[in-house]
Structures are given as structure tokens and as C-alpha cells.
N, C-alpha and C positions, 0 to 999 in steps of 0.2 A: 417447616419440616424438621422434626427433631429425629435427632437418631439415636434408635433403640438401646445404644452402648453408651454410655455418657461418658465415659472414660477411654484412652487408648491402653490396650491391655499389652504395650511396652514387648510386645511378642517380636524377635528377631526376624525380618523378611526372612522367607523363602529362597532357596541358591537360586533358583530365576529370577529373582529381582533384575538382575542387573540384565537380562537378557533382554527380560521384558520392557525395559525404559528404553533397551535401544529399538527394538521394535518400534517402541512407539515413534521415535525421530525418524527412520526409516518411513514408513505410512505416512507421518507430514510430510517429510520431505519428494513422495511420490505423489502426493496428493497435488504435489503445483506443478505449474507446466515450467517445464517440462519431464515426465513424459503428462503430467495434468489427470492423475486418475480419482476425479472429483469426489466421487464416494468416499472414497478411502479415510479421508478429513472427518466421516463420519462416524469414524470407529477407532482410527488411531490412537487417540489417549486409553480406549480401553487397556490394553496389556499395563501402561504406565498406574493407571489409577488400580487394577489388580493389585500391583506387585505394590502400592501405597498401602493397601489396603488398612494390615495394620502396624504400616511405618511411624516411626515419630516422625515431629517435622524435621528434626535434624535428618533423618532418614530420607524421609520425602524428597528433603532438597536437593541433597544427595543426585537420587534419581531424576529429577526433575531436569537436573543440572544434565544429567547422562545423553537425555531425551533430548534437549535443548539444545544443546551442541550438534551434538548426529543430527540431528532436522537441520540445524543452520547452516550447518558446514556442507550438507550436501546443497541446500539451496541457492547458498551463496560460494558454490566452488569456482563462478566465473570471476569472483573479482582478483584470481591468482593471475587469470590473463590480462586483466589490465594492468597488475602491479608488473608482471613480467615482461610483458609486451612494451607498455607505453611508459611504467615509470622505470626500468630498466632496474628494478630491484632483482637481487639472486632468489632462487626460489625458495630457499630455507626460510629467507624474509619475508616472503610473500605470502607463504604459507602462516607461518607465526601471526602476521597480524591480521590475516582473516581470521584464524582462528581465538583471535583476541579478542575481533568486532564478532564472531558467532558466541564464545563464553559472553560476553555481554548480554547479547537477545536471548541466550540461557539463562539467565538469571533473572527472566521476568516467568518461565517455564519453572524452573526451581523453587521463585517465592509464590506461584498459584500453589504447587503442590504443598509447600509448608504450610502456607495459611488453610491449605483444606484438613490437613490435618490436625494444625490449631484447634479449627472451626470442629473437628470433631471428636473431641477433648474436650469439648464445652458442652458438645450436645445440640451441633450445627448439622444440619445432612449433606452431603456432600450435594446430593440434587439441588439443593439450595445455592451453595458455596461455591463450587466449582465454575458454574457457569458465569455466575456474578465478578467473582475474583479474575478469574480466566479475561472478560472483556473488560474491567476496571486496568487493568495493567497494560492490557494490551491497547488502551486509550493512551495511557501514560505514555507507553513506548510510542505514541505518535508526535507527542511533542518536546519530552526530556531530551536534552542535551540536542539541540534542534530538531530531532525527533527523525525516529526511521521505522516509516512504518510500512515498509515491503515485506511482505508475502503474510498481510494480518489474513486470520483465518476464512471468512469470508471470499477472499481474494480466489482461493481453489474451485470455486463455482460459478467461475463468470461464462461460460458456456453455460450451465442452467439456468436456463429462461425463467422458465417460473420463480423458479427460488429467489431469483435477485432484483424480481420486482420492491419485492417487499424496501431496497433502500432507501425509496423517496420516502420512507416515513422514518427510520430508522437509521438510515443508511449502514455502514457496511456491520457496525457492530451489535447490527439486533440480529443481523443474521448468523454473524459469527456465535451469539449467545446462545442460539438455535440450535447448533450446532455440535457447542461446549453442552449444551444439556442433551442430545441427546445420547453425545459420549457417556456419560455418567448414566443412564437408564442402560443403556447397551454392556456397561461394564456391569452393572446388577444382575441385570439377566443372565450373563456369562456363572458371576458367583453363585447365583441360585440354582439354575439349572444346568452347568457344563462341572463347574470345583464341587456342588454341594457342601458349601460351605454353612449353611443355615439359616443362609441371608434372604430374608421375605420376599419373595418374588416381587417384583416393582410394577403393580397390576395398576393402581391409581394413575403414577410415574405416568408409566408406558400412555393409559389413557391420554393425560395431557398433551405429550409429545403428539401421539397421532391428533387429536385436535389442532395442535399447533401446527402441524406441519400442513393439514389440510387448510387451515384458516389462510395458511402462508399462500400454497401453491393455488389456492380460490383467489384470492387479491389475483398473484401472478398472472391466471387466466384472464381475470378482469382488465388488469392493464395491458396486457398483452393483442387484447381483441377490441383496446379505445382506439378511434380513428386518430389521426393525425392531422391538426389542422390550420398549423403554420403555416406562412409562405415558403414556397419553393424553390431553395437556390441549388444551382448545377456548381459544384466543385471540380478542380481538376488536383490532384497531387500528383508532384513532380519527386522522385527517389534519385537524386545523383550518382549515388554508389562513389563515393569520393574516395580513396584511401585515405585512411588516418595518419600514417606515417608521411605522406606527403600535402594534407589539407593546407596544412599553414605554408608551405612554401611558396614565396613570393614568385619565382619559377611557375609556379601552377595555377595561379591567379585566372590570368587569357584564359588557361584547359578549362578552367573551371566553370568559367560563365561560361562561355562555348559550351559547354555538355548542356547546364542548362538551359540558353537560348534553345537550341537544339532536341532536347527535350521536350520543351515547352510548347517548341511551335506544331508536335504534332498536333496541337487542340487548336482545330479551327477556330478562326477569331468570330467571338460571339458566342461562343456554344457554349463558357462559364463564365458563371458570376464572380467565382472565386478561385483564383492559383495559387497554391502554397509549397513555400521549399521551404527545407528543413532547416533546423536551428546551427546557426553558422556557417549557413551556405554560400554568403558572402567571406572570404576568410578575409578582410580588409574592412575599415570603417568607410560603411556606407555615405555616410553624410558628410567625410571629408572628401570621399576619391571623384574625381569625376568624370572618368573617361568609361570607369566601366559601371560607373551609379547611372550615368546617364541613358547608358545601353539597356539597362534596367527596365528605368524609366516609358522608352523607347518601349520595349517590348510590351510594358503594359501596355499602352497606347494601341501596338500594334494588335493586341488579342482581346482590345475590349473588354478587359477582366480586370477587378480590384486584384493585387497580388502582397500576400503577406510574404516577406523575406527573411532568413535569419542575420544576424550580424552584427560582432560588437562596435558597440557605441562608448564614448568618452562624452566626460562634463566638468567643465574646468571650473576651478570655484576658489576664486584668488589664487595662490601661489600653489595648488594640487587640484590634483586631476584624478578622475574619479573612471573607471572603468566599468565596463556596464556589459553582458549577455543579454540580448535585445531582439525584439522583430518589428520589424517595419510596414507599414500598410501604405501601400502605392494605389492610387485611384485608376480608373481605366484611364484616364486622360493623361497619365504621368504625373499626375498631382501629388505632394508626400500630403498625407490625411492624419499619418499620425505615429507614435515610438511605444511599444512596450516595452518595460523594462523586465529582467527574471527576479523577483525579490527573495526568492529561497533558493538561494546557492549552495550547492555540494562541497561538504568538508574536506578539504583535499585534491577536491580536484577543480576547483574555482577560488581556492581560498583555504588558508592554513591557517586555521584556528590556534590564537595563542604564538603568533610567528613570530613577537619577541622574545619566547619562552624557549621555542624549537626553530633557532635559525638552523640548522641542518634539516628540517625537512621542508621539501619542494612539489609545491600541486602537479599536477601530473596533466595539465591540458596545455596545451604548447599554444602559444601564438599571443599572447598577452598577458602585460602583468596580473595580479590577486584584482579577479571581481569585486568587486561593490552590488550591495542589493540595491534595488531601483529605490526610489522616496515613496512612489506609490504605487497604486495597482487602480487601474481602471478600464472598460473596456473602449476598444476602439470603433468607431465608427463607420464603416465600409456604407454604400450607396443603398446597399439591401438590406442591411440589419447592422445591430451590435457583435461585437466578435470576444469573445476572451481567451486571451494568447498564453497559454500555459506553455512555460518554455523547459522543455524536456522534465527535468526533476519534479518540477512542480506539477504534474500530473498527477505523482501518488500521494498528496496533498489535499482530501477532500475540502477543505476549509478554503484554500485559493479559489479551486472551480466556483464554489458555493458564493462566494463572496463577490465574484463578475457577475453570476447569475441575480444575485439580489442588485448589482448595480444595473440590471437593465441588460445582461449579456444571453445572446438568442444563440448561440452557436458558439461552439470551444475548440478551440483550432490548438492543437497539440503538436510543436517542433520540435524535433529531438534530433541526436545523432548517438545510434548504442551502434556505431563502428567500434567502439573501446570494450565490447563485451563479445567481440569476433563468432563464431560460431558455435556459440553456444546456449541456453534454455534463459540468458536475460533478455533479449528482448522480447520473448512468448512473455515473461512475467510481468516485464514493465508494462505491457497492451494489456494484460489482465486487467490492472490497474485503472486504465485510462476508461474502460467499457464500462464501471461503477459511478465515474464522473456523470457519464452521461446520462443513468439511469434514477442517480441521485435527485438530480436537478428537472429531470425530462427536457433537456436540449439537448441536439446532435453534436458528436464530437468527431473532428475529421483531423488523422495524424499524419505527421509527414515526418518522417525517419528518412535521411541521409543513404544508411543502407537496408532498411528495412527494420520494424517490419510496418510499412504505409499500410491504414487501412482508415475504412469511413464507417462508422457507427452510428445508428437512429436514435431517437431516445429513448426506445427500449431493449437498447444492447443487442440488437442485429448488427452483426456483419454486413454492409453493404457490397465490400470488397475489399479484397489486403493480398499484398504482393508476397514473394519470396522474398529469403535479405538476401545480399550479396550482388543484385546486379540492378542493370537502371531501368527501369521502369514507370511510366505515368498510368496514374486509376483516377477515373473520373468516375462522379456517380452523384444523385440527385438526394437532398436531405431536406426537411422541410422545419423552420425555425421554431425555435420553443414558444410557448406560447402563454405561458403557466408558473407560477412559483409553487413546487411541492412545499408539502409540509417541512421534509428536511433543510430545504431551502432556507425556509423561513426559521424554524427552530436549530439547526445545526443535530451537534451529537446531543442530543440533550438525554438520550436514552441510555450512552455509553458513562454521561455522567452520573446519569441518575445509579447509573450500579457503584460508579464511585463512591457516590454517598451511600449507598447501602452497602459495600464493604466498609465503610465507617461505622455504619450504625452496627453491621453484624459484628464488628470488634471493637465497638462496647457494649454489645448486648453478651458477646462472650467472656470478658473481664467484670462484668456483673455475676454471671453464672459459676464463673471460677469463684472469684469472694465468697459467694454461697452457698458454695461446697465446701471452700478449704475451713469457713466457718462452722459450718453445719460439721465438720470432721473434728473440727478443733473443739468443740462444744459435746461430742462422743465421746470424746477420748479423754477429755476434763472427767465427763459423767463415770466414765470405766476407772479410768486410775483412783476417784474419790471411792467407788465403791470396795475396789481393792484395797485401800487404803483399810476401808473400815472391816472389810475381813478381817485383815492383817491385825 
């Protein structure tokens, strides 16, 4: 798709520019949950891509930067209350370096918009550009600098059924690309028909989009109306509701299993397959203590249920010891069956990146020293099936889930505690997250959050059931095991990369087109100044 203008005509944005790029952060940032106004994700970049229209990219970035910030900082305004709550930072500081870590995830918003502007300078279309560049980076931001890839765009649609079938082939960035393109036909439309700007109606554009969309939500129906035809395991989650400010105290240990045991026993013994607490529900190492591991134990026994637990683990390895964020699979019989370990650990708050460099800063999770990521990842084996123990973070990590699933994992058991993001739109986001795993792979995923929000998911992103956060609650509900490796299973991102490589190829195929212009100019202008010459 080439565009009509092969030049940018260097014209000074519009005094709405800047309005317009906050707009556009506004509409992303409303588009996640919470308040989650899904559509919105659909139209958002338009005002931004407007007001680019005819920006340079220094311009662009500019704006992009505007965009990028406003969208992050509303998204991410819960991590003020973990810094002020839990790591007792003042708020000037707390503000400052979220707004540190949102300019960062800005500057992957800033460099889509320059390179689309590049890209249209060369005589690239943005229909092309945008969508491509837009999920090439936004792959990148899932794994640079150990990678953060909460609230990728995609992410705002996990309530729409249909639309997020499409992941098992794709997974989360064919739909985002979806998305990104049809921002950019939506932005056309606006120029042609609302500014009259001159700009061709995007009549072809448009066609494609409505084919694509129907191809999408035809699959969706498809999958949506395949039977289910795994084995059937009955789950129970257990929600402690523990406070945060007092989990780790050694004083609260007794309260704690006590809530649990108590808890627990409302579920008749026999009635599940599988009991799950949340990650660090043990606040002691399980595999050294023994008065209240045993009691554990014990209760599996007593309820005839496999039970996965959370709790750090230690591994001593000659003269160091090695710390571990872990869960534990208990057989019905009190049998230990087997230890996951968390291998992607949070920067800061399990571990301080570069702790030689910055001894004055301190991780923010109380109760043990700097985690260690596990050696490996495998799933564990329960009486019913394979399990894969994705421990809190590693949820928004489609590559972990993906990678138990190709090891043989039927069922994804998701432990978390967002007690540290208190009453606020992170844990709606984090559970976004988690319903994409399961859809990815087509196996059930079943969470258990601490204080919420517990919920059980099918492997076509049904709701089974999910609690309120803040108080203790058990949900039981019946999921039946995967049965299937999808394609994304089996291929990974390979679509997200495939645009990588095509914003490669499209900028050298733009540094081509540049040459052969500035040549084709330089070769004009030779011809004119000789012929002036010879006037002269």
C-alpha cells in the first residue's frame, strides 16, 4: 500500500495536536479494566494518528510520547499504592518513578508514531505501517529489559468471546494487529469524511477490515460452539484474604492456617479433585516447618483432594542458599508429589536488579531475602492430570503458560496475591491477562488470589466463577482438561515476529526509496543548474 503523497509536506500540526494525543492516552487508558470499555481500544489512536497526520517524526514522537504517558500513567496509577503503602516511599517518589516506568512504555507509543511517519516519507501507508510497527514493538516490550507486557492491546477484549478465539493461532498480537489496523482505516474515514481533508475514502481499507473482522468472529463462533472433551476435574479455590501488612508475621502464622484449614473444610471430602491457595499462603518454608506442613498434609488426607499450596522454598548449594517463590502439590494421601519453582521474578519486588550498583534500593516484599528464579520449569503431576503452576507474575507471560502446555500441561493453575495493589483496577487487569493463557493453549486455567480476584476459566475464556477481592471466600466449579496442542502452542508468537521481520524489510525497502529519490533529485538538479549554465 503506497501513499499518494510520497513526501511529508513538513506543514506545522494543528493547535489540537497536543489535545488530540492526549485523547488518544485517555480512550487506551479507558479501554482496560478498569472501568474496561472494550470498544474504545478500537478507535483510540484515531485523534493521535489525525493530529500525526502531517507531523514529522520528530513531531510524531513528540505526540506519541504525549499519548503514551497519559494511557500509562492512568493504567498504571495502582503501583503509587504499592510504593506508598508497602515500600513506604513519600509520595513525590512514588509518583516520579511510575511516572518513569509509564515514559518508558511511552517510548514504544512515540517510536510507532515516528516510524509511521518515516514509513510515510518514503511512500509507506500508514494501513500498512502502523499496524505492523504498532505489534512489532509491542512484542519487543514483552521481553526487553525482562520484559513488561501488561495491558498489550489485545488485553482490553478479554470479555469478547468471539474476538479472542482467534489467539490459539495467533495469540494475543494478531489480535492486537486487528485492532492497530482498524484504528488506522477509522482514522481515514474521520479525514475524508468529518475534516475533508482530501484524503480518499479508504473504500478497499474498509473492505478488508470488515472481511477480517468477520473471518475473526466466524473462527470465534467456531470455537466457541466445539464441545469440550477432556476429563473432568471438580476444583475448589480457597481466597484467605490475609492482610498484607501482617502476612509475614511470625505471630500470624497459627491465624493463618487456621483460616485456611477452616476454609477448606467447607468442601466436603471427596467432592474435589483439586484445592488451591494462593501463592505464599504458607508465609514459612513449607519443607522445613513441621508442625504446621504436617497439618497441611493432614488436611489433604482429610478432603481427598490433590492440593497445590504457595510458599517459599530454599536450596542450599555449598556455602549459599538460594531462595525460591514456589508451590507445592500435596497428593490426597499427604504424599509431597512434587515443587514448582516461579522462574520470572518481579524487578523490585522479588529482586533488585543490579543490587551492587543500587545498594540503597530495597524490594518491597517482606518475608525473605532477593528470590532466585527456579533452574526449570516443568509441569507437575497431580493423580488426574498434568498441572502448570504459573506463580502470580508469570501469568502475563504467554511463553511460560505455552511452554507447560507443550510439556504435557492439561490445566494452569494461576497463584497470585495482588493484596499489594489494594483496591484498585490491578487485579481486574492482572485476570485479563490470565483468560488469554487459557484460550491461547485451549486448556482451563483456575486462579487463586489471596485477596481476590479467585476465579476459574474454561478453555474458551468463560467465567466459571470469580469472587469479590477483599474478603474470604471458596469457589468451586468443574473444568474439564485440555486435550489438544493449538497451533500457537505449537508455533509460539510467530505472527508477532513475523511483523518484526516486516518492519525490517519495510525499513529497507524505505532507505531504498529514499536513495532513489534523493538521487533522482540530485540527478534534476545537476540537469537544471547545467542547463543554466549554458544560458548563462
Amino acid at each position: 500500500m503506497i501513499q499518494q503523497r510520497s513526501s511529508i509536506n513538513g506543514e506545522q500540526p494543528g493547535r489540537y495536536a497536543l489535545l488530540a494525543a492526549l485523547s488518544t492516552g485517555i480512550l487506551l487508558a479507558l479501554s482496560f479494566p478498569l472501568p474496561g470499555i472494550a470498544f474504545l481500544a478500537w478507535v483510540a489512536f484515531v485523534p493521535l494518528l489525525v493530529a500525526c497526520n502531517d507531523a514529522s517524526p520528530r513531531q510524531a514522537f513528540r505526540f506519541g510520547m504525549v499519548s503514551g504517558l497519559t494511557a500509562y500513567a492512568g493504567i498504571l496509577y495502582w503501583l503509587n499504592i504499592v510504593m506508598t503503602t508497602f515500600g513506604k516511599l513519600p509520595l513525590a517518589v512514588s509518583i516520579s518513578l511510575s511516572l518513569v516506568l509509564a515514559a518508558y512504555l511511552a517510548l514504544y507509543v512515540g517510536g510507532t508514531m515516528a516510524l509511521v511517519r518515516w514509513c510515510a516519507g518514503v511512500g509507506i501507508s500508514p494501513l500498512l505501517s502502523f499496524p505492523l510497527i504498532w505489534t512489532a514493538l509491542e512484542y519487543v516490550r514483552s521481553f526487553l529489559l525482562t520484559g513488561f507486557p501488561w495491558a498489550s492491546l489485545a488485553y482490553s477484549q478479554y470479555r469478547t468471546l468471539p474476538l479472542i478465539q482467534v489467539a490459539d493461532l495467533a495469540g494475543i498480537y494478531g489480535l492486537g494487529c486487528l485492532i492497530a489496523f482498524a484504528n488506522v482505516v477509522a482514522a481515514m474515514v474521520v479525514k475524508s469524511l468529518v475534516l475533508r481533508d482530501g484524503s480518499r475514502y479508504p473504500a478497499k481499507s474498509g473492505a478488508i477490515l470488515v472481511l477480517l473482522l468477520l473471518t475473526v468472529l466466524g473462527y470465534g463462533a467456531f470455537r466457541l460452539n466445539a464441545p469440550e472433551t477432556g476429563k473432568r476435574v471438580r476444583v475448589a479455590l480457597v481466597q484467605g484474604n490475609i492482610p498484607q501488612d501482617i502476612k509475614w508475621s511470625p505471630a500470624f502464622q497459627q491465624e493463618t492456617v487456621a483460616i485456611y484449614e477452616r476454609l477448606s473444610r467447607t468442601v466436603a471430602p471427596g467432592s474435589s479433585d483439586l484445592l488451591v491457595w494462593p501463592e505464599s499462603a504458607l508465609p514459612f518454608y513449607f519443607q522445613m516447618e513441621e508442625q504446621y506442613a504436617g497439618r497441611v498434609r493432614a488436611l489433604a488426607r482429610e478432603l481427598k483432594a490433590s492440593l497445590v499450596v504457595g510458599s517459599p522454598a530454599y536450596e542450599k548449594d555449598d556455602a549459599t542458599v538460594r531462595y525460591l517463590n514456589s508451590a507445592f502439590l500435596i497428593g490426597p494421601g499427604g504424599e509431597m508429589l512434587g515443587r514448582g519453582d516461579k522462574v520470572h521474578l518481579v524487578p523490585f519486588g522479588e529482586y533488585v536488579p543490579l543490587a551492587g550498583v543500587l545498594p540503597f534500593v530495597h524490594k518491597l516484599v517482606e518475608g525473605v531475602g532477593d528470590f532466585s528464579p527456579g533452574r526449570e520449569m516443568a509441569p507437575l503431576t497431580a493423580p488426574f492430570g498434568k498441572l502448570g503452576v504459573l506463580v502470580c507474575f508469570e501469568g502475563i507471560f504467554p511463553e511460560i503458560s505455552r511452554d507447560y502446555v507443550r510439556q504435557g500441561g492439561q490445566l494452569l493453575v494461576n497463584i497470585t496475591n495482588d493484596a499489594w495493589y489494594g483496591r484498585s483496577s490491578a487485579p481486574a487487569q492482572h485476570l485479563s491477562m490470565a483468560v488469554f493463557r487459557a484460550v491461547e493453549n485451549r486448556v482451563p486455567l483456575v486462579r487463586a488470589a489471596n485477596t481476590g480476584i479467585t476465579s476459574v476459566i474454561d478453555s474458551k475464556g468463560h467465567f466459571q466463577g470469580m469472587t469479590r477481592i477483599f474478603r474470604e471466600a471458596v469457589l468451586t466449579g468443574e473444568v474439564r482438561l485440555g486435550t489438544e496442542q493449538t497451533v500457537y502452542t505449537r508455533v509460539g508468537d510467530l505472527f508477532a515476529r513475523g511483523c518484526l521481520a516486516a518492519l525490517a524489510i519495510m525499513a529497507g525497502m524505505g532507505c531504498r526509496n529514499r536513495n532513489r529519490t534523493e538521487k533522482a533529485k540530485a540527478i534534476q538538479h545537476g540537469s537544471t543548474r547545467k542547463k543554466a549554465d549554458q544560458h548563462g
